[in-house]
N, C-alpha and C positions, 0 to 999 in steps of 0.2 A: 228587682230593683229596690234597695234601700230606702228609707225616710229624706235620707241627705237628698241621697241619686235622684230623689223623685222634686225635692225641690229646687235643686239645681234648675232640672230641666223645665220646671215650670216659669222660672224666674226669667229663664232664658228664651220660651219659647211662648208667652202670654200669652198672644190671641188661642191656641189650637184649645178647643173645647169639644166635649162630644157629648154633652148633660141637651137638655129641652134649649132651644133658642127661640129666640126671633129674626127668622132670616131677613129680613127686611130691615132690621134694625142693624144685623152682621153687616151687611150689604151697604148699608148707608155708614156707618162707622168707619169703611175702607175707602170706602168710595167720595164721600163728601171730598178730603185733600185735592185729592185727582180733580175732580168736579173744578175745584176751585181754582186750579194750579190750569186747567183748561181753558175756564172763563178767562185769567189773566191772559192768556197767552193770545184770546180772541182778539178782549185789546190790542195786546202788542198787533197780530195782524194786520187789524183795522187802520191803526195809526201806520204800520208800514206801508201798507198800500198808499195811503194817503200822503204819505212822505213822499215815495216813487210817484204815483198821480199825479200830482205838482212838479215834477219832471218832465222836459222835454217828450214828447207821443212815444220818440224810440225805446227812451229808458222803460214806460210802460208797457210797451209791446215785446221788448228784452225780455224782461221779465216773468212777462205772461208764459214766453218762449220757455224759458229757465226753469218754469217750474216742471217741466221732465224729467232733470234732472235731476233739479233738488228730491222732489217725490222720491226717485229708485235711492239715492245715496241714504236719503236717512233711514228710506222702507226698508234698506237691508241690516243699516243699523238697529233698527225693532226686531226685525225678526233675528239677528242675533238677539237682541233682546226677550223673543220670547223662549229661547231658549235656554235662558238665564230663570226665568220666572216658572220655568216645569220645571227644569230642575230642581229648583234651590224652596220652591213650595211643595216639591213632593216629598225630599226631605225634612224640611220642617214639619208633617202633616205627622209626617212617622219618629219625628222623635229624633232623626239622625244629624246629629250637631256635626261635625265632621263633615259627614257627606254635604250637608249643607253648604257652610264655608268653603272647600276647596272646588265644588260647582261654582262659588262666585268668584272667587282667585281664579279659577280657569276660565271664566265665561268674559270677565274682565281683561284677560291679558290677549285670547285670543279678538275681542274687539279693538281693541287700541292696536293689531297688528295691521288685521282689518282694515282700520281706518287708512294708516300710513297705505297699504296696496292700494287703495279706493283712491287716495288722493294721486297720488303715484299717475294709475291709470287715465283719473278725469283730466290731469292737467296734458297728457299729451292729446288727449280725443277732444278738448272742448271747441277747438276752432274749426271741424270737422262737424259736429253738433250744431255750432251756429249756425253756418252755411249748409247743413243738412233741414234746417225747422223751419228758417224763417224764409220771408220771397225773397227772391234774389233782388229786389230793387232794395230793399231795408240792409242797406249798407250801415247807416247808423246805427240800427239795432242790434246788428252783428256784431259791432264793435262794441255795444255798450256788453251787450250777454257774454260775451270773451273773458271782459274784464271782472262784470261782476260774479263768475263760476270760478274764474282765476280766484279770486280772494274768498270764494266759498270753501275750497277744494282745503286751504290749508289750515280748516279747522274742522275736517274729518275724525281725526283720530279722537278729539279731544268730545266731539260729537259721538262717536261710538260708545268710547267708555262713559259717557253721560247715562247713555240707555241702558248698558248692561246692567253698570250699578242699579238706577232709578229701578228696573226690571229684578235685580236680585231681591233690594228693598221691597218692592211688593211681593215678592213671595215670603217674605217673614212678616207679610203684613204691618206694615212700615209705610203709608202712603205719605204723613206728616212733613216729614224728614225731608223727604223729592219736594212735598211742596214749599217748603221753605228757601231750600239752593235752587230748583229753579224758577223760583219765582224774584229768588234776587236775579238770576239770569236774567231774565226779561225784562225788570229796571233798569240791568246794567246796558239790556241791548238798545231801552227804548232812547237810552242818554246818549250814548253812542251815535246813533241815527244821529238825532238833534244835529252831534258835534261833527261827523264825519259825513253827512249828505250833503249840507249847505253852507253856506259861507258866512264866514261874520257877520252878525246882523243886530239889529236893533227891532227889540219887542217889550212894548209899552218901557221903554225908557231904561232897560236893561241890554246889558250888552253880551250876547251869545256867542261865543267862541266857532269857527264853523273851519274846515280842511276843501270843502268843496268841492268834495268827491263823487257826487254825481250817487247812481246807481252803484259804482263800486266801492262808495265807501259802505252802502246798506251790508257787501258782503260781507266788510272788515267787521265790522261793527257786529256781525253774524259771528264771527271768528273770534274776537278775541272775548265775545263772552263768553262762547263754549269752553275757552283753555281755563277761564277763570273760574267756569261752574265744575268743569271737571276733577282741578284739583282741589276744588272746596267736598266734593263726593269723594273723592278717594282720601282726605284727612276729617271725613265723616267715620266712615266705614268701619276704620278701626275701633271705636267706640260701640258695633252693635253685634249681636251674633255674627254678622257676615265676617269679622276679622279685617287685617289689613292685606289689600291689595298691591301687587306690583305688577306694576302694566308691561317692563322690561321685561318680565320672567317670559321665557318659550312656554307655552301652553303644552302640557301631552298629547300625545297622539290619540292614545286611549279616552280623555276628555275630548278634543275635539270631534272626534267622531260618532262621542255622543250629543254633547250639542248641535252637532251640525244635522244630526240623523232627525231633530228636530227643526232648526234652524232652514237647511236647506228647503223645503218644501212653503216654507215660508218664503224664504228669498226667491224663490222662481215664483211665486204669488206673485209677490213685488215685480218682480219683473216683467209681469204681465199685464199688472196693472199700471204700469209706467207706460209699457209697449204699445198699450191700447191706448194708454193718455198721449203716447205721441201720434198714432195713428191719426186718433181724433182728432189732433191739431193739423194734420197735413192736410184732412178733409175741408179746416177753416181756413187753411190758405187755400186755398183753391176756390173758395166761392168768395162771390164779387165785392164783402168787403173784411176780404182777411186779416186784415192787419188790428180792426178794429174788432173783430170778433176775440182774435186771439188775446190781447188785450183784456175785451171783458172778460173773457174768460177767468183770467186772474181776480180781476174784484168780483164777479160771481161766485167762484169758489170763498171769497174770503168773508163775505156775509154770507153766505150756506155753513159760514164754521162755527157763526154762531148757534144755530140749531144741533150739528155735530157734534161738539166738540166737549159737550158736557154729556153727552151719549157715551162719546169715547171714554169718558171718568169711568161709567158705569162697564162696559168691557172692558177694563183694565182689570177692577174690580174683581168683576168676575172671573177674568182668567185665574187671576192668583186664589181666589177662592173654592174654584174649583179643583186646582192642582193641590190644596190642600186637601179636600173630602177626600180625594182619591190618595192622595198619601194617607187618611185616616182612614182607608177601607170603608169610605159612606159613599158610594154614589150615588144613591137617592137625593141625600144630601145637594151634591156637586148638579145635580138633574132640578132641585126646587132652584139653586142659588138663578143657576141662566134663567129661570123663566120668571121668576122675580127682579132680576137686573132688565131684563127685555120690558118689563110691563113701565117699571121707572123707565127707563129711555124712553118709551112709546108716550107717557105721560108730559115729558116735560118737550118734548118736540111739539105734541099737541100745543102746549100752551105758546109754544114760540113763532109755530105755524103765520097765524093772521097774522101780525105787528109785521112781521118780516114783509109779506108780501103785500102791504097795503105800504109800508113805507122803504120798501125797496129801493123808488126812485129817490129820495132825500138823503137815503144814505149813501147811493152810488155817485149822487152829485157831490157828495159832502167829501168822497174820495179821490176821484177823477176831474172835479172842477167843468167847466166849459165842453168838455169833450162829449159833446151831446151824442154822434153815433154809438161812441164805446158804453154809455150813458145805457141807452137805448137796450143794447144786445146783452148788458148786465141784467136789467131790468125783467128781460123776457126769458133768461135763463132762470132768472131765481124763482119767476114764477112756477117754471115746469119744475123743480126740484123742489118745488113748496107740495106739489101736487102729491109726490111720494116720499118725502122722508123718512114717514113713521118705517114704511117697509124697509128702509134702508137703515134706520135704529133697529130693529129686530135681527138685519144683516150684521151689524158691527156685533152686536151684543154675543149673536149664540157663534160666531165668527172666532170672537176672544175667549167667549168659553170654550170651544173645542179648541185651541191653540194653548191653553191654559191646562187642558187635559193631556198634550202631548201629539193631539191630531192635527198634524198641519197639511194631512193630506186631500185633506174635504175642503177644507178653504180654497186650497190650489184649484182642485175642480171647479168650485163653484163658480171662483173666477174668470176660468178660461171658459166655462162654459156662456155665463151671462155678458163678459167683457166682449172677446174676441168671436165666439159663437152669435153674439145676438147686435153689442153695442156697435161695435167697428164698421160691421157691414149694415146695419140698420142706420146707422147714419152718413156713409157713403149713399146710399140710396136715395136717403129723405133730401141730403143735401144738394146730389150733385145732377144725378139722374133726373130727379122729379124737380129737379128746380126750386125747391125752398132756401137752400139757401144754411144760413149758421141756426134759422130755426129749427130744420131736421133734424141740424146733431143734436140742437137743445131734448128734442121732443124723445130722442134716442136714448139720450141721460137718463130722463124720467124714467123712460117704460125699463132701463134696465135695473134701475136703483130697486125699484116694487118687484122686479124680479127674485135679485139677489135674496130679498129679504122672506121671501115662499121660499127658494131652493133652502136656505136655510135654516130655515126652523124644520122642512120636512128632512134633511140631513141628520140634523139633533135629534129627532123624532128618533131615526133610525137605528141610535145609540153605538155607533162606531167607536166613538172617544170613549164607552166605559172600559175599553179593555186593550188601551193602550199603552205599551213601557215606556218608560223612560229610564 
């Protein structure tokens, strides 16, 4: 390679280095965006549930219901996603500009097709779904959950190609970029909400535009910021190595069946993890006060995201920097990067650990309002998930770096093994047999979260992902 040729390709591909580093310092330079782009999105959470919480019990209990869904539709859009981000950083790592770009032209058109089947499918299955989760006396809920998956479902596609791109861009090491679009995302959705949940109103003397949409406006409101952050991504894209995308292009067969050859093991993770997240909701209907477990269920998981959720920055992280080592032929490298993104997760979960669980209660009131049972059963979940998160940051972390490396077939295991092997039936047990109740499942959560988080570090241990193709 020539003088020119050599800095072309450095102009174009900045971050890849192989001189002495500070991995830690790598690590935080990719990671902070994500970090940050994560924290915002807690907010948006917080404030959503608490939008939905000041709704009618049903719309809260809907929703609790709904996040089954939501969880598998987007889980499958990431794990297209990670298959965007082995690719297109294993090219990068090596230098192949080309290969690079048309993994993202392809990873992007086959998501955006994606999304269209997904919507496709969800909207004839979702009234099957309601009256499949929730008790049959929550006729309300039913109808609320119908309507608000109905206006989720039609902003799939536009959801997909959010992730692939987001997913490309970190594999060129681009986190900046994702958090700027979607973090207008999240503005746009949190205004949204305001205009399309409630009704014209009057605050401190201003007058609030409102549609009155109930729980279904939370989905529109879900929807049309994804259309707006997706084509803000695809008139990004053309400006950076990745080139410009068209989502109408048919994807190859020869491309799809390499991403998928990634993707898919992924997507049945997903699916397993949803499978057992529904499971474990049929276990909370069925004890004695289902409705309100199911319910906390949802503001529990959404204050546990603040712990998570800057975890997840740092497995992002590391997936795309591992997929680079290994495209630069370093995996000693790719082997420090996870065990230094694991020790940051483990570090800042600590710190977040006490605060959470001492004021659990104030923040669950401050969501839910008056609804003291649902109150109650938030409260006592977050506790058992206070008990293990670090092991379930150690899970997420070496999880995204072996998905990062192209191994998406460990994760599935570990999955199926701690979900559906240990969670499912450990909290049918605790719950229904033994009589505890929605504590069981809580206490099931726990002990599987500390699980995950040993099967997988001793999996990493084991170095499968060093010699994997993509």
């Amino acid at each position: 390679m020539d003088h020119d040729a050599e800095t072309k390709v450095a102009s174009e591909f900045p971050s890849v280095s192989v001189g002495k580093e500070r991995l830690g310092h790598v690590l935080w330079q990719l990671a902070w965006p994500v970090v940050a782009l994560n924290s915002l999105q807690v907010i948006n959470t917080l404030l959503d549930r608490s939008f939905i919480g000041h709704l009618p019990r049903a719309a809260l209990t809907a929703q609790g219901a709904a996040m089954n869904v939501l969880f598998l539709l987007f889980s499958i859009a990431v794990a297209l996603a990670t298959g965007s981000t082995a690719l297109v950083s294993r090219a990068y790592g090596a230098h192949q500009r080309e290969e690079c770009r048309e993994a993202a032209r392809q990873s992007v058109a086959l998501a955006f097709w994606s999304g269209i089947a997904f919507a496709l499918i969800g909207a004839l299955l979702i009234p099957w779904i309601s009256h499949t989760i929730l008790p049959a006396r929550d006729q309300d809920a039913m109808r609320e959950m119908i309507r608000y998956l109905g206006a989720y479902v039609v902003g799939l596609p536009a959801i997909y190609v959010v992730q692939a791109l987001a997913g490309a861009l970190r594999g060129i090491g681009n986190t900046k970029s994702p958090m700027v679009i979607s973090g207008i995302q999240i503005l746009l959705h949190i205004a949204l909400n305001l205009v399309l949940i409630f009704p014209t109103r009057q605050v401190g003397g201003l007058t609030i535009p409102g549609w009155n949409l109930g729980l279904a406006g939370a989905g529109w409101a879900l929807t049309a910021s994804a259309w707006i952050a997706a084509l803000g991504y695809l008139a990004y894209s053309s400006r950076t190595p990745l080139g410009a995308c068209n989502v109408l292009r048919v994807p190859s067969l020869q491309w799809v069946k390499r991403i998928l050859r990634i993707a898919n093991p992924a997507a049945v993770m997903s699916v397993a993890r949803v499978g057992s997240l529904t499971a474990f909701t049929l276990v909370l209907r069925d004890v004695s006060n289902g409705s309100a477990a199911i319910a906390a269920m949802a503001i529990g998981f959404a204050i546990e995201s603040i712990m998570f959720m800057p975890v997840f920055g740092f497995s992002m992280a590391a997936g795309a920097l591992v997929g680079q080592s290994l495209g630069m032929k370093q995996p000693d490298r790719a082997n420090a990067i996870a065990w230094v993104a694991s020790r940051f997760s483990a570090a800042v979960v600590l710190a977040l650990i006490v605060p959470i669980f001492v004021f659990a209660q104030p923040i669950a009131v401050a969501l839910v309002g008056d609804k003291s049972d649902v109150v109650a059963e938030a409260v006592s979940l977050i506790h058992w998930l206070c008990a293990t998160e670090i092991g379930f940051s150690y899970a997420m972390v070496m999880i995204g770096a072996m998905q990062g490396a192209g191994d998406t077939r460990s994760p599935l295991w570990i999955t199926l093994i701690c979900l559906w092997g240990i969670r499912v039936p450990l909290a049918y047990v605790l719950a229904i047999p033994l009589g505890m109740g929605a504590l069981g499942a809580w206490i099931s959560l726990s002990v599987t979260q500390a699980m995950q988080g040993i099967v997988a570090v001793v999996v990493w241990r084991q170095g499968r992902w060093r010699n994997q193709t993509v």
